[in-house]
C-alpha positions in Angstrom: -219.8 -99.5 -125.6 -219.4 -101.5 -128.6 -221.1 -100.6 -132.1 -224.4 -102.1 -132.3 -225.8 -102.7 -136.2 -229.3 -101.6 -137.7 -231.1 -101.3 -134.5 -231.6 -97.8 -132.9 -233.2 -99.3 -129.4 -232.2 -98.0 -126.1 -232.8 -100.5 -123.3 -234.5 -97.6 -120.1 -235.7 -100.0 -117.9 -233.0 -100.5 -115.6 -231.2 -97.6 -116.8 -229.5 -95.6 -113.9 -230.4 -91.5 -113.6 -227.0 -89.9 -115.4 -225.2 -89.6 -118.6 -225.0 -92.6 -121.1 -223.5 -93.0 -124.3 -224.7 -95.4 -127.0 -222.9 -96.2 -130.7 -224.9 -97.9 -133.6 -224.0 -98.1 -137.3 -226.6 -98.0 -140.0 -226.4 -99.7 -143.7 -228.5 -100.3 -146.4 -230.2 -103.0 -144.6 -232.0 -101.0 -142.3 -233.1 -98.5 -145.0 -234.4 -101.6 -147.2 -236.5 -102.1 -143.3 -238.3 -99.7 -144.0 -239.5 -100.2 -147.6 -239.6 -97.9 -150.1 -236.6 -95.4 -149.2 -234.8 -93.6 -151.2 -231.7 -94.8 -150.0 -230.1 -97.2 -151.6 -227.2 -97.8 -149.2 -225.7 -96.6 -146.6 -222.9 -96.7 -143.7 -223.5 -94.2 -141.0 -222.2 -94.0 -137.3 -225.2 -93.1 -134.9 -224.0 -92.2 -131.3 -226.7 -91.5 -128.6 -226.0 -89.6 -125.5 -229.0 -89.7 -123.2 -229.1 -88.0 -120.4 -231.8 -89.8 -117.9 -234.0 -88.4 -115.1 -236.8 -90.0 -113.6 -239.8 -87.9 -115.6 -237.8 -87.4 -118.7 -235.0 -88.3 -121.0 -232.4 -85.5 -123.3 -231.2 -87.5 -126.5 -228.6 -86.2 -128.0 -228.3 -87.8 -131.6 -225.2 -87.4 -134.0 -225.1 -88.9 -137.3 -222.1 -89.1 -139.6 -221.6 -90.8 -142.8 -222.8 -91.5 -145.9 -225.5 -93.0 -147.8 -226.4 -93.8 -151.7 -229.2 -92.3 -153.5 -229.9 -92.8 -157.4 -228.7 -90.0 -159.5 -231.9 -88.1 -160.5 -230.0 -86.9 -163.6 -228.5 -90.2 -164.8 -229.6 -93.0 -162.6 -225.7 -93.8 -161.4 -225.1 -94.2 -157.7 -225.0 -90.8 -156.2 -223.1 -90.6 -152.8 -224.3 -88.2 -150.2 -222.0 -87.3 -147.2 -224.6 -86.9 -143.5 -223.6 -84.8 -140.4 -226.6 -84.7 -138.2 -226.9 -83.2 -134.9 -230.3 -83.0 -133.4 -232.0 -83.0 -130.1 -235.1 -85.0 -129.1 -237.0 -85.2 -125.4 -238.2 -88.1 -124.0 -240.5 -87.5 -121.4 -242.1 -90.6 -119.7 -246.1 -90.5 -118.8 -248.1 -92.9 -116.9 -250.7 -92.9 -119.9 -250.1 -92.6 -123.6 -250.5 -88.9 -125.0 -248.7 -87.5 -127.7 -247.3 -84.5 -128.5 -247.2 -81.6 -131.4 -243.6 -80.9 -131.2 -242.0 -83.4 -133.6 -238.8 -83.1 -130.8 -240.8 -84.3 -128.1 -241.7 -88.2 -127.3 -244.2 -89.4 -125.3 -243.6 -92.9 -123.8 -245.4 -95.0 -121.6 -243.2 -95.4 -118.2 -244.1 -99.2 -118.2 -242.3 -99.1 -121.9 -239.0 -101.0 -121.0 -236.9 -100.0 -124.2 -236.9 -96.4 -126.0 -237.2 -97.4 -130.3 -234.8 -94.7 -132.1 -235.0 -96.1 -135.7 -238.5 -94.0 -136.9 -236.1 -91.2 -135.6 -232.9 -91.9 -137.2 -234.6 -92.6 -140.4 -236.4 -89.3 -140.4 -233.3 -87.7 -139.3 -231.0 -89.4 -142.4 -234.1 -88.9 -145.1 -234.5 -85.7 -144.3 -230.7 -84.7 -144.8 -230.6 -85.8 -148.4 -231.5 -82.9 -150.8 -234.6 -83.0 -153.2 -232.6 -82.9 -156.2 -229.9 -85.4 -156.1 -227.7 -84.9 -159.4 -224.0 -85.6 -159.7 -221.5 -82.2 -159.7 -221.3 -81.1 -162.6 -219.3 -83.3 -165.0 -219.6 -86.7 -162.7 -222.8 -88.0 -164.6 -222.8 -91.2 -167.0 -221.6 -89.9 -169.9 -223.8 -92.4 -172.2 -227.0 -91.2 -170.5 -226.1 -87.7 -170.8 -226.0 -88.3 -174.3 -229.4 -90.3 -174.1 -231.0 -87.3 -172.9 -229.9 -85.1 -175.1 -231.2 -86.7 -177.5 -226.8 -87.5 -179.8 -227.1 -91.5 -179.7 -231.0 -91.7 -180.9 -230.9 -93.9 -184.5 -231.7 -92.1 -187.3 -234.7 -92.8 -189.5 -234.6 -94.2 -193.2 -234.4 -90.8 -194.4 -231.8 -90.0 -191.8 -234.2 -88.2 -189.8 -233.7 -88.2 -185.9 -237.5 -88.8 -184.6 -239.3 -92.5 -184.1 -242.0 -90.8 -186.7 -239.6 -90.8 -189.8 -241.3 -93.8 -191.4 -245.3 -92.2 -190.7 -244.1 -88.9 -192.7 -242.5 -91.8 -195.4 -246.0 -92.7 -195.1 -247.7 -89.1 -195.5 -245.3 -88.3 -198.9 -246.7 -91.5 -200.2 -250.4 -90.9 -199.9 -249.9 -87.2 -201.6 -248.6 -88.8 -204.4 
């Protein structure tokens, strides 16, 4: 089946009982979707395999690829490999329940198409770390240097802090 681009939706009504395979690829686009994310960009390959029934559903999801994230160090574009597998169960209900297990879905069995993108993007946000910093080495070198405080301008008086002129100020009213 050919790749199918920033929308996760399986078409199930019509779908016959066996094995099916689905491909999608996922950009920045459907991140910026979703407002808010902190993923920048992206290019990931998203293949379904669903295995169908007539009470319920296996999903199979693989994700591989790579998305962008902002450096939390120095701000750069910080690019994060993803290799997801994960399992979710579809089971279809005449009525609309839900479920506790965050692996299980609920859908109506009137519901003609099965919406994978809250899903995928779950899946992808919850594969990049919490601190998201460059290897050691690989940050801007000019904000590294911002931070630590080398390419502040000196003072009158040569003095490294925004306060230089207020102690200018202080000397004065002593004398």
């Amino acid at each position: 089946m050919d790749k199918k681009q920033n929308s996760i939706i399986i078409p199930i009504k019509g779908l016959a009982c066996g094995r099916h395979c689905f491909d999608f690829i996922v950009n920045g686009e459907f991140f910026s979707e979703f407002g808010n994310s902190q993923i920048k960009d992206a290019h990931c390959e998203v293949v379904i395999e669903a295995e169908k029934n007539t009470s319920y559903m296996g999903i199979d999801c693989r994700i591989d690829g790579k998305v962008i994230v902002e450096c939390d160090r120095c701000l750069e574009d910080l690019v994060i490999p993803i290799d997801i597998d994960r399992a979710l169960s579809v089971k279809f209900a005449k009525e609309s329940e839900e479920s506790d297990d965050d692996d299980i879905m609920i859908l109506d069995e009137r519901d003609a198409d099965l919406d994978l993108n809250q899903f995928v993007y779950d899946y992808i946000c919850l594969a990049v770390p919490l601190q998201k910093i460059h290897p050691d080495g690989e940050c801007d070198i000019e904000m590294i240097k911002r931070i630590a405080g080398e390419d502040k301008t000196k003072g009158q008086n040569g003095d490294d802090t925004p306060f230089s002129n207020l102690k200018d100020l202080l000397n004065n009213k002593n004398n």
